[in-house]
C-alpha positions as CSV (number, residue, x, y, z in Angstrom):
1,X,107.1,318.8,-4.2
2,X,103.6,317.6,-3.8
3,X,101.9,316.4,-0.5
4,X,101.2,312.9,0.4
5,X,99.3,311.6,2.7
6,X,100.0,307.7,4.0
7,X,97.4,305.9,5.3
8,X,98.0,302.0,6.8
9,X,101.7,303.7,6.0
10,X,103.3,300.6,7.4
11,X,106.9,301.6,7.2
12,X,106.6,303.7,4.8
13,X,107.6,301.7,1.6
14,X,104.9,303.6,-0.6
15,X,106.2,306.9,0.4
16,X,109.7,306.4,0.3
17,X,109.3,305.5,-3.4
18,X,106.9,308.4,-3.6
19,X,109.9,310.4,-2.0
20,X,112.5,308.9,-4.2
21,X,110.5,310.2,-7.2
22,X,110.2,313.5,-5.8
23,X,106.9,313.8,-4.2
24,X,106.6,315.1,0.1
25,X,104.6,313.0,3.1
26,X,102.8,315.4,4.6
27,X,101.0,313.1,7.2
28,X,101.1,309.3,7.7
29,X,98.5,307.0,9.8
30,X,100.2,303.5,10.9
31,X,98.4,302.1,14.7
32,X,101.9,299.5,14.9
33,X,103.7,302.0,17.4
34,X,107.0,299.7,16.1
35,X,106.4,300.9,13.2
36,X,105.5,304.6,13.8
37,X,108.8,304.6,15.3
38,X,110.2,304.0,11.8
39,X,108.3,306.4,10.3
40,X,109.1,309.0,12.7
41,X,112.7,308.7,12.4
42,X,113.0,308.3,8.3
43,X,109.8,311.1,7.4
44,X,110.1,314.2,8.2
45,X,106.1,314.2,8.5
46,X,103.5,313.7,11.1
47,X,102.8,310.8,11.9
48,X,99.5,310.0,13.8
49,X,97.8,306.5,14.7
50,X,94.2,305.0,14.2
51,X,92.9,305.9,10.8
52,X,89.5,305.7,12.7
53,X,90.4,308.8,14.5
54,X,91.5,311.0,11.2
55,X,88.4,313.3,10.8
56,X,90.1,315.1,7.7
57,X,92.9,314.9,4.7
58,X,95.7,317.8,5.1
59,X,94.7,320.8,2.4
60,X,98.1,319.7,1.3
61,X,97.2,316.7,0.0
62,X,97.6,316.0,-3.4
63,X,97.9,312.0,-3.4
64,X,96.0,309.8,-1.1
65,X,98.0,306.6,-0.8
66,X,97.3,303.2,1.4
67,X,98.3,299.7,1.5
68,X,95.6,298.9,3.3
69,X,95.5,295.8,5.3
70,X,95.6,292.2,3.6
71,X,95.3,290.0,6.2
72,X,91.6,289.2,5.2
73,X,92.7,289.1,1.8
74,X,95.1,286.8,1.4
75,X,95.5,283.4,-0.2
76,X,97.2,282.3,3.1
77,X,95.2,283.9,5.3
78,X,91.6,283.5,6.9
79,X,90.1,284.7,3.7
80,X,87.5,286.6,5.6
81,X,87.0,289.2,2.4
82,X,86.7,293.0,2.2
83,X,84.5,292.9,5.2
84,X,87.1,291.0,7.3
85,X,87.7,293.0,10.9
86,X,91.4,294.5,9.4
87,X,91.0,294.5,5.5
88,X,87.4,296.1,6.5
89,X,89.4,299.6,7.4
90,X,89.9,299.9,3.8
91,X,86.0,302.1,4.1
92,X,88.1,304.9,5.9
93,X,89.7,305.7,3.0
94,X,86.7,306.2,1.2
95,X,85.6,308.0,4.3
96,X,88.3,310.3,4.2
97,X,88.1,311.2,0.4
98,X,84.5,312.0,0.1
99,X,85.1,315.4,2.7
100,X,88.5,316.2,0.5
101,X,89.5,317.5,-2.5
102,X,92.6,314.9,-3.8
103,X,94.0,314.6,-7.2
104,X,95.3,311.3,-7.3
105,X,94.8,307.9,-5.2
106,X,97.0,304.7,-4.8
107,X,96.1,301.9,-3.6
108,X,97.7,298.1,-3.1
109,X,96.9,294.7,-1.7
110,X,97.7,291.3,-2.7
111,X,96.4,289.8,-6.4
112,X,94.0,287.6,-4.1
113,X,92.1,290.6,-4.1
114,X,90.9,290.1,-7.5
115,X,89.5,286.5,-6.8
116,X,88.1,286.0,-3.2
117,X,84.4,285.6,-2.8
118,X,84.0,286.1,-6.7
119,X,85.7,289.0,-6.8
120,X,83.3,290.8,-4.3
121,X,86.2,292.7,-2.5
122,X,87.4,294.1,-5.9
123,X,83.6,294.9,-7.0
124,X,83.4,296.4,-3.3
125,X,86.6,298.8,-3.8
126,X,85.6,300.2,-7.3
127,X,82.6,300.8,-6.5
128,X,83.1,302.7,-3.5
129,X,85.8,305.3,-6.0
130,X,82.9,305.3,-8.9
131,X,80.4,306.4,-6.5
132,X,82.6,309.5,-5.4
133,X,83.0,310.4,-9.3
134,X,86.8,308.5,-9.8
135,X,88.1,307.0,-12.7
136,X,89.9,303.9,-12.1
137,X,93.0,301.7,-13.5
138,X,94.8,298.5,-12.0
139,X,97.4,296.5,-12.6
140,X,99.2,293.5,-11.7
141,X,102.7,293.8,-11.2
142,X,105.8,291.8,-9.7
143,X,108.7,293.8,-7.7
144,X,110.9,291.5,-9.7
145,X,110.4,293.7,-12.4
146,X,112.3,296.4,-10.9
147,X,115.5,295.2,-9.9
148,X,114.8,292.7,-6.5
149,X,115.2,289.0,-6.6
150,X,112.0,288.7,-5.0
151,X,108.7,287.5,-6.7
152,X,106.3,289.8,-5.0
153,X,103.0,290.1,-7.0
154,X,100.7,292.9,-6.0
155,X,97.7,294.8,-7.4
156,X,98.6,298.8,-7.4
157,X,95.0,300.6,-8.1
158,X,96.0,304.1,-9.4
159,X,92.0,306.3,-9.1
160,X,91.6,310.3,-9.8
161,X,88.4,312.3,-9.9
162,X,89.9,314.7,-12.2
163,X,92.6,312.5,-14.3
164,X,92.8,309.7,-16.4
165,X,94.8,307.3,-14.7
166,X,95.8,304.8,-18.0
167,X,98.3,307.3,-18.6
168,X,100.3,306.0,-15.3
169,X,99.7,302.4,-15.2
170,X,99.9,301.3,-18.9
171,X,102.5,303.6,-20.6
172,X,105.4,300.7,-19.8
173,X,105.5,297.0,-20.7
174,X,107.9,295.0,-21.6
175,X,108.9,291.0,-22.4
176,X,110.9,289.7,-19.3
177,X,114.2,288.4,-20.5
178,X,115.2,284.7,-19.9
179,X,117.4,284.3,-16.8
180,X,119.3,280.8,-16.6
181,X,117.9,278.6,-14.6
182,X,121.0,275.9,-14.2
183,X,123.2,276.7,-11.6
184,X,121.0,279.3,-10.1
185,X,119.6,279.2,-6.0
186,X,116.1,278.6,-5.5
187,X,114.0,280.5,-3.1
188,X,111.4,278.5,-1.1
189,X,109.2,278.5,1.9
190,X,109.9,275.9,4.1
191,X,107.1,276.1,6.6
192,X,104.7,274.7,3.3
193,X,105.2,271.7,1.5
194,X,101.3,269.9,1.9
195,X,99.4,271.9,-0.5
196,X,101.1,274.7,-1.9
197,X,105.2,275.6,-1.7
198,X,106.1,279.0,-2.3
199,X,109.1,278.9,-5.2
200,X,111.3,281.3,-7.1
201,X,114.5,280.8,-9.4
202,X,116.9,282.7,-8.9
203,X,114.2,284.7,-6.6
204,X,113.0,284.3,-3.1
205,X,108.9,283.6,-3.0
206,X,107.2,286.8,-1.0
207,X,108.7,288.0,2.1
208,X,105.9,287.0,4.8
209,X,105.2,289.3,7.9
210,X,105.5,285.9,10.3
211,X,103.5,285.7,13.5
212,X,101.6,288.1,15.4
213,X,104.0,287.3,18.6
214,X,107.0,288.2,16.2
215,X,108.2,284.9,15.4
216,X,110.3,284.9,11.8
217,X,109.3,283.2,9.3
218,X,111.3,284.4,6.6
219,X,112.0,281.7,3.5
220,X,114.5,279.5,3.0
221,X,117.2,279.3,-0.5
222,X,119.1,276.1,-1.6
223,X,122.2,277.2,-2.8
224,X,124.0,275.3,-5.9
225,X,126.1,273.6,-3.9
226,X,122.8,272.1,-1.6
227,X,123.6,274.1,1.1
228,X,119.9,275.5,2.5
229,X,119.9,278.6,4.3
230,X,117.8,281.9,5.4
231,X,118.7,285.3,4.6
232,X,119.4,287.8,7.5
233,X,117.0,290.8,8.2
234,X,119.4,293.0,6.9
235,X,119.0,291.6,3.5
236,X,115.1,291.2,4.3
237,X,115.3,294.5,4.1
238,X,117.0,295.3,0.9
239,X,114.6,292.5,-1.0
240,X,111.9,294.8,0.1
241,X,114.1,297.8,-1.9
242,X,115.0,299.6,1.7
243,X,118.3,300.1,2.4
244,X,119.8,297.8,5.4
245,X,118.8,298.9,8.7
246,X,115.7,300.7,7.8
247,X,113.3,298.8,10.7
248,X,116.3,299.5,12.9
249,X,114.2,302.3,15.1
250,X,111.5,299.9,15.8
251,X,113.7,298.0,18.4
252,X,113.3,301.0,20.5
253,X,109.9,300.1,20.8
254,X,110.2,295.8,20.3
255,X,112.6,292.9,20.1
256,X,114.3,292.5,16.8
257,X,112.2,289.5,15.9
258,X,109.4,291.4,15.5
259,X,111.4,293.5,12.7
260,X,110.6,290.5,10.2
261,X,106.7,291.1,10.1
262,X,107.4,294.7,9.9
263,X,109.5,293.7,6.4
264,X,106.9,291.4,5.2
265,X,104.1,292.8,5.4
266,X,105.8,296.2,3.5
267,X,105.3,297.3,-0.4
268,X,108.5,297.0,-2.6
269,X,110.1,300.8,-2.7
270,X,111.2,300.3,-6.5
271,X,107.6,299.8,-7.4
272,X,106.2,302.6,-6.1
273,X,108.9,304.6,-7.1
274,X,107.3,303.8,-10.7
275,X,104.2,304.9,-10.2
276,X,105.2,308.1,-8.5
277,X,107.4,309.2,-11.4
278,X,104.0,307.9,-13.5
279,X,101.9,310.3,-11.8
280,X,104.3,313.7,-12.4
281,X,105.1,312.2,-15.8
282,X,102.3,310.6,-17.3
283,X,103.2,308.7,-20.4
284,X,101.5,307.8,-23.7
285,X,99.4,304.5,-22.6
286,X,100.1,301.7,-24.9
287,X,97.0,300.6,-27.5
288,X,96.5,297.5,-24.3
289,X,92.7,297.9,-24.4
290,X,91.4,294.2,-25.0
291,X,87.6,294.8,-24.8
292,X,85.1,294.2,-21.8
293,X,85.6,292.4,-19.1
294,X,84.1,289.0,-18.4
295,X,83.0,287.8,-15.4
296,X,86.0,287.6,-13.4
297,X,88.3,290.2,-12.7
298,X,91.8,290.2,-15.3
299,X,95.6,290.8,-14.1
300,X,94.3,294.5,-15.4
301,X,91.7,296.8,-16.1
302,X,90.3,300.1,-16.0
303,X,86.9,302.1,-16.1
304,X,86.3,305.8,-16.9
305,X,83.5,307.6,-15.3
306,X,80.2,306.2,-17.4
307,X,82.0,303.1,-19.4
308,X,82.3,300.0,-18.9
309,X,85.1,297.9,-17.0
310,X,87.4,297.2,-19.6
311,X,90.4,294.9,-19.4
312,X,94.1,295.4,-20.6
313,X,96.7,293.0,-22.1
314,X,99.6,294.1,-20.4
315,X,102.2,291.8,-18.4
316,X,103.4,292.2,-14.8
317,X,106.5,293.5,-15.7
318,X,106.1,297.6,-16.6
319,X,109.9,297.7,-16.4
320,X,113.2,295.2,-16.4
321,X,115.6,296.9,-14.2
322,X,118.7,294.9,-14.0
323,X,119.8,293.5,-10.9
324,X,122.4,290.5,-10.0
325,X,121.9,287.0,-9.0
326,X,120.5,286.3,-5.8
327,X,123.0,285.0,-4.2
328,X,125.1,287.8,-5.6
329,X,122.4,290.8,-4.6
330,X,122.4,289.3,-0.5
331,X,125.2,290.5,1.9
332,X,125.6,288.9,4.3
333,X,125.9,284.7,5.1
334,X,122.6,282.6,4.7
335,X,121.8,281.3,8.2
336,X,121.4,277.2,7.8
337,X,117.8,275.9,8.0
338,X,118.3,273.9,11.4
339,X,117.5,270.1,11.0
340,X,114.1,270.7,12.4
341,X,112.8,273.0,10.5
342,X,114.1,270.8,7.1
343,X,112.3,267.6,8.9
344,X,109.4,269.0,9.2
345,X,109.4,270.2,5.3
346,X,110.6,266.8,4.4
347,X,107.9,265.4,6.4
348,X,105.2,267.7,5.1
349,X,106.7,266.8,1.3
350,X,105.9,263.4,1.4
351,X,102.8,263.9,3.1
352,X,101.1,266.1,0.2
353,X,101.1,265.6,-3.4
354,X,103.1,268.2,-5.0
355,X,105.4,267.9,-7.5
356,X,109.0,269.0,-7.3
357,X,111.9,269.8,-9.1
358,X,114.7,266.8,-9.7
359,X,117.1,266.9,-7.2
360,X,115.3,269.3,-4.7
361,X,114.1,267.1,-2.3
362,X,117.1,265.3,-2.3
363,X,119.0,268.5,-1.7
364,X,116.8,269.7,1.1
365,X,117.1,265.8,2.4
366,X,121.6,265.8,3.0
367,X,121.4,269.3,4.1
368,X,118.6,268.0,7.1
369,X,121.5,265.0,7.1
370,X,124.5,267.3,7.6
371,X,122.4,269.3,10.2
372,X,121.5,265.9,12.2
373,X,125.1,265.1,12.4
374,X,126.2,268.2,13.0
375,X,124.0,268.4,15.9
376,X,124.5,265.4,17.3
């Protein structure tokens, strides 16, 4: 087995796909203590805390992998770009590799990546691997792809200084296969509702990390019979691809609350159990190679050392694992959405302008109903 080295490690949901494929952590940076704690009792690895104060990769290292923060990044959040005070700590990394001597590097953040301030923050990232002499691919993919009813999009940058990384990231693709959407749960957030409403069939919308004081904010799903519920952590957990219980260590350090922003803001195992079985077996890249890129940045693209960035007609969807309904995939009961919480989505609704699907509103509206009475 190869070393690893984590960095932003999180709880570990890069290297425990890495793992699963067959590669080693060697060392993983996280500055959370809750979720060192997690890391220290799933890795056998050292685990160590700023990134600032790293002053050299392990000789061991063969892969360089971080999921770096996002909270400057996102479409939800400040939107402060690549030179945000957290998504900034991304130049450490680049820090790191220039005084090393690494084969490959992983990288992911959210797909906002590719369109705030223009695309700077992208322009900012591949330009800081071309100037250390990488090649560089990236792709757009969706965890739903590999067997979780959870519709996760994230950019996975895969960079080597010695290989070519198209090999790993466009060697699978397939056409996603129709899933019925009558009679099926829908996944939704209810803390939205004015501008933008987070929505999967059949799917929960992205597990979010919550608040910075540990206040939940997981999503809600209407069952087919209009019942509205949120899952429990436990099954947070498993729509992340971890087993159930996984966070468990961090209560050791915080309340269990706290547990939910430790899930959210994690990578899907599955996928990067893909691209660490990609990077020991390489396969045959697919002819995907759909000219230059324009002026924006496309779901993929690559450059090789001295070309030009070139984009790539692939989907989000590398693989089609199979995988239940959701409601047939969660374990244990959906906790109701309390009448408050499904007033103030109700309220938000009618406030905005979005459009809906028939009968969801009304659904949402007799379960607030049934709550009311219930509580009163």
């Amino acid at each position: 087995m190869t070393g690893v080295t984590g960095l932003f490690a999180g709880i570990g949901g890069i290297e425990e796909g890495l793992r699963r494929a067959g590669w080693r952590s060697d060392l993983l940076s996280e500055l959370i203590p809750a979720a060192q704690s997690v890391l220290r009792e799933r890795f056998d690895a050292d685990v160590v805390g700023n990134i600032a104060d790293l002053t050299a990769l392990p000789s061991s290292t063969s892969v360089v992998v971080a999921g770096f923060p996002c909270q400057d990044l996102s479409s939800v959040g400040r939107k402060e770009g690549i030179t945000g005070a957290r998504s900034s700590l991304v130049g450490h990394v680049f820090r790191l590799l220039a005084t090393s001597s690494v084969e490959w590097v992983v990288l992911e953040n959210v797909p906002f990546l590719l369109h705030l301030d223009r695309g700077k923050a992208m322009l900012v990232v591949t330009q800081a691997l071309e100037e250390l002499g990488f090649a560089w691919a990236y792709r757009v993919v969706d965890a739903q792809a590999f067997g979780l009813p959870q519709r996760r999009r994230r950019v996975v940058l895969v960079a080597s200084p010695t290989h070519d990384p198209r090999p790993v990231l466009f060697a699978d693709d397939v056409t996603r296969p129709e899933r019925p959407g009558d009679g099926a749960a829908r996944g939704f957030y209810w803390t939205e509702g004015t501008r933008a409403l987070g929505w999967a069939v059949d799917a929960v919308p992205p597990i979010k990390g919550g608040s910075s004081v540990g206040v939940p904010s997981p999503p809600a799903i209407v069952r087919p019979d209009g019942f509205v519920g949120t899952p429990h952590l436990e099954d947070a957990e498993r729509l992340q691809g971890f087993p159930a219980g996984w966070t468990r260590p961090a209560e050791s350090v915080v309340a269990t609350r706290h547990r939910w922003r430790l899930v959210g803001n994690a990578v899907a195992v599955p996928m990067a159990e893909w691209v660490g079985q990609r990077l020991l077996e390489p396969g045959d890249p697919i002819d995907v190679d759909a000219g230059p890129a324009g002026d924006s940045w496309p779901k993929a693209a690559f450059r090789m050392p001295g070309g030009l960035v070139r984009q790539v007609d692939v989907s989000t969807d590398p693989v089609w694992l199979p995988r239940p309904s959701l409601l047939d995939f969660l374990e244990k009961p959906l906790a109701p959405l309390s009448a408050r919480a499904s007033a103030g989505f109700l309220r938000r609704c009618r406030r905005g302008s979005l459009r809906f699907e028939d009968g969801f509103l009304d659904a949402v509206a007799d379960h607030h109903r049934f709550m009311s009475a219930e509580a009163a």
